[in-house]
C-alpha positions as semicolon CSV with decimal commas, in nm:
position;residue;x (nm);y (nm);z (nm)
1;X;0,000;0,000;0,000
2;X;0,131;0,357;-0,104
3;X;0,054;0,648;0,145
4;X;0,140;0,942;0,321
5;X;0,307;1,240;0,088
6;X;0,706;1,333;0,073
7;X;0,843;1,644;-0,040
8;X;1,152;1,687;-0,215
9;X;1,332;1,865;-0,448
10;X;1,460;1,763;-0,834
11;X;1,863;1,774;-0,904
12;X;2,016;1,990;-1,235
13;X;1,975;1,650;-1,407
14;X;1,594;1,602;-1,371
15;X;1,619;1,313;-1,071
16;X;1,421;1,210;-0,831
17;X;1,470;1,109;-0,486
18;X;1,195;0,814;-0,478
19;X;1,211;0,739;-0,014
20;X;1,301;0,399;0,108
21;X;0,969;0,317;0,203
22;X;0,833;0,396;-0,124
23;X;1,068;0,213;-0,328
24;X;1,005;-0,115;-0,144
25;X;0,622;-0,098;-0,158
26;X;0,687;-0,038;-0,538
27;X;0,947;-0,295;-0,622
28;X;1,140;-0,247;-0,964
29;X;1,095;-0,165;-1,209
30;X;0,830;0,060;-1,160
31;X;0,642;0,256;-1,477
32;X;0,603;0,667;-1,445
33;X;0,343;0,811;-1,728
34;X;0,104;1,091;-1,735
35;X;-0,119;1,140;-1,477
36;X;-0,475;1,286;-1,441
37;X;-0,510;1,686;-1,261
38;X;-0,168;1,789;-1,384
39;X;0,045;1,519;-1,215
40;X;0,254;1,192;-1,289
41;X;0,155;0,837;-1,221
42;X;0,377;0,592;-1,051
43;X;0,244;0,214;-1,107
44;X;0,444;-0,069;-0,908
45;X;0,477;-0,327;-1,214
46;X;0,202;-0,542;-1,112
47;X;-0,035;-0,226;-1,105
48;X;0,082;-0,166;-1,464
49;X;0,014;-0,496;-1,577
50;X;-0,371;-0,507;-1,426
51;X;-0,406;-0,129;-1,620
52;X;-0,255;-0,272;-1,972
53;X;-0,515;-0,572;-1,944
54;X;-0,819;-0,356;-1,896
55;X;-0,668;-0,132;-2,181
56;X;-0,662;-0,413;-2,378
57;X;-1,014;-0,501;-2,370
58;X;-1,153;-0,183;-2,450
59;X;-1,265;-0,129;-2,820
60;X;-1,015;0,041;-2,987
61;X;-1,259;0,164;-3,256
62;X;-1,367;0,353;-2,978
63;X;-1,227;0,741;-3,010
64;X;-1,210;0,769;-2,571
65;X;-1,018;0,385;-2,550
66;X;-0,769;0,514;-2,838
67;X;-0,700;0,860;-2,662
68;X;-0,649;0,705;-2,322
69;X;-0,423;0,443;-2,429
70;X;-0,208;0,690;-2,623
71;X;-0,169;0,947;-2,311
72;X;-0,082;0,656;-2,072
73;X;0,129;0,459;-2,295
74;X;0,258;0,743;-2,528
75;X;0,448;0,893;-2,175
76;X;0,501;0,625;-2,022
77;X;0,876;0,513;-1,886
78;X;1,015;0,212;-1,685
79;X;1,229;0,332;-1,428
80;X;1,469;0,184;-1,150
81;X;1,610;0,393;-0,901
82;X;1,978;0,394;-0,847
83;X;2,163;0,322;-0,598
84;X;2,079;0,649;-0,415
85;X;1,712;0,592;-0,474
86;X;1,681;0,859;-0,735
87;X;1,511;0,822;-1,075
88;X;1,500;1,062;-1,379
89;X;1,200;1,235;-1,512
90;X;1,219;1,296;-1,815
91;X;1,153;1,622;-1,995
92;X;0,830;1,554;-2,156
93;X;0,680;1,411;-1,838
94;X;0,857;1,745;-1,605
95;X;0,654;1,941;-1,888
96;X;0,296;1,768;-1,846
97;X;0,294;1,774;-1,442
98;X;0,438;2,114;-1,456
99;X;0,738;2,030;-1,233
100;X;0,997;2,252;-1,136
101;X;1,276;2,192;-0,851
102;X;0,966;2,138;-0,543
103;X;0,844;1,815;-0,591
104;X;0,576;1,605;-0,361
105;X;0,519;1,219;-0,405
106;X;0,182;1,100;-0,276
107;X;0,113;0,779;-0,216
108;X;-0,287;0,667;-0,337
109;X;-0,330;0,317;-0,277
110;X;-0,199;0,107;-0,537
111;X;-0,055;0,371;-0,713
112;X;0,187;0,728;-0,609
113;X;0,113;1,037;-0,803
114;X;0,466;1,361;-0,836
115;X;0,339;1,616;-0,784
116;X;0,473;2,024;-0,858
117;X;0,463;2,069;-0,493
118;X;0,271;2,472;-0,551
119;X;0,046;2,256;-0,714
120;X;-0,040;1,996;-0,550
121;X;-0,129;2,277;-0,280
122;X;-0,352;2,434;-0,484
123;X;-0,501;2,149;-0,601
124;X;-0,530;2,011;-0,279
125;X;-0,720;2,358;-0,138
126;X;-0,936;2,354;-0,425
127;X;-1,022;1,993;-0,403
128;X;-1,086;2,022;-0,012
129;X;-1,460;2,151;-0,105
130;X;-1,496;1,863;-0,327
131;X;-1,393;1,547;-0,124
132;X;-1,627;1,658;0,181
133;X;-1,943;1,662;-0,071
134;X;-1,831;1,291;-0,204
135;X;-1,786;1,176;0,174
136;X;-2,148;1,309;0,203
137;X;-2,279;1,170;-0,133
138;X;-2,115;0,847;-0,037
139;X;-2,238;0,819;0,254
140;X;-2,591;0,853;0,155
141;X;-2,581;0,535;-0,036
């Protein structure tokens, strides 16, 4: 299980400092891609794997199965950290989340999202509002 969110900060080279605990609840490789609200994904490989077989039973035909498989896929990278725990994000991914040097990791579950850390607080004050009225909705059912 992923949780709890880390903040740290990118080197000159675009890495990553993935923490210890982290790593081992991800394994390696792990997959990075586009995310969903201006972040990046982080799928442990197993996670990946259960993703690409749902992808693959969607009808392609299908203009919304096509577009989603081409964002995750199309930015998608397998990554192992090295031997400091760091990984490198590459350009095109640093571009889509936004990220400059502050970076936050959150774990989600089965999955961590990087986060630009000003963003993620933004996000996370704008979404505040929103989460309350889905405990309530949620609760009603």
């Amino acid at each position: 299980m992923l949780m709890g969110e880390f903040e740290h900060t990118l080197d000159s080279k675009g890495r990553l400092f993935i923490p210890a605990r982290m790593r081992e609840a991800l394994g390696t490789p792990f997959i990075i891609t586009k995310g969903f609200d201006g972040c990046l994904t982080i799928y442990p490989q197993d996670a990946w794997n259960r993703l690409t077989e749902k992808l693959d039973q969607q009808d392609l035909p299908h203009k919304d199965a096509r577009s989603i498989t081409r964002f995750l896929f199309g930015g998608a990278v397998e990554v192992e950290p090295d031997k400091q725990g760091r990984v490198l994000l590459p350009a095109n991914l640093r571009r889509h989340a936004g990220i400059g040097e502050d970076v936050t990791i959150v774990g989600v579950g089965n999955k961590a999202e990087i986060w630009d850390t000003e963003r993620y607080h933004e996000f996370s004050e704008d979404s505040a509002a929103d989460v309350e009225n889905a405990v309530e909705r949620l609760s009603r059912d």
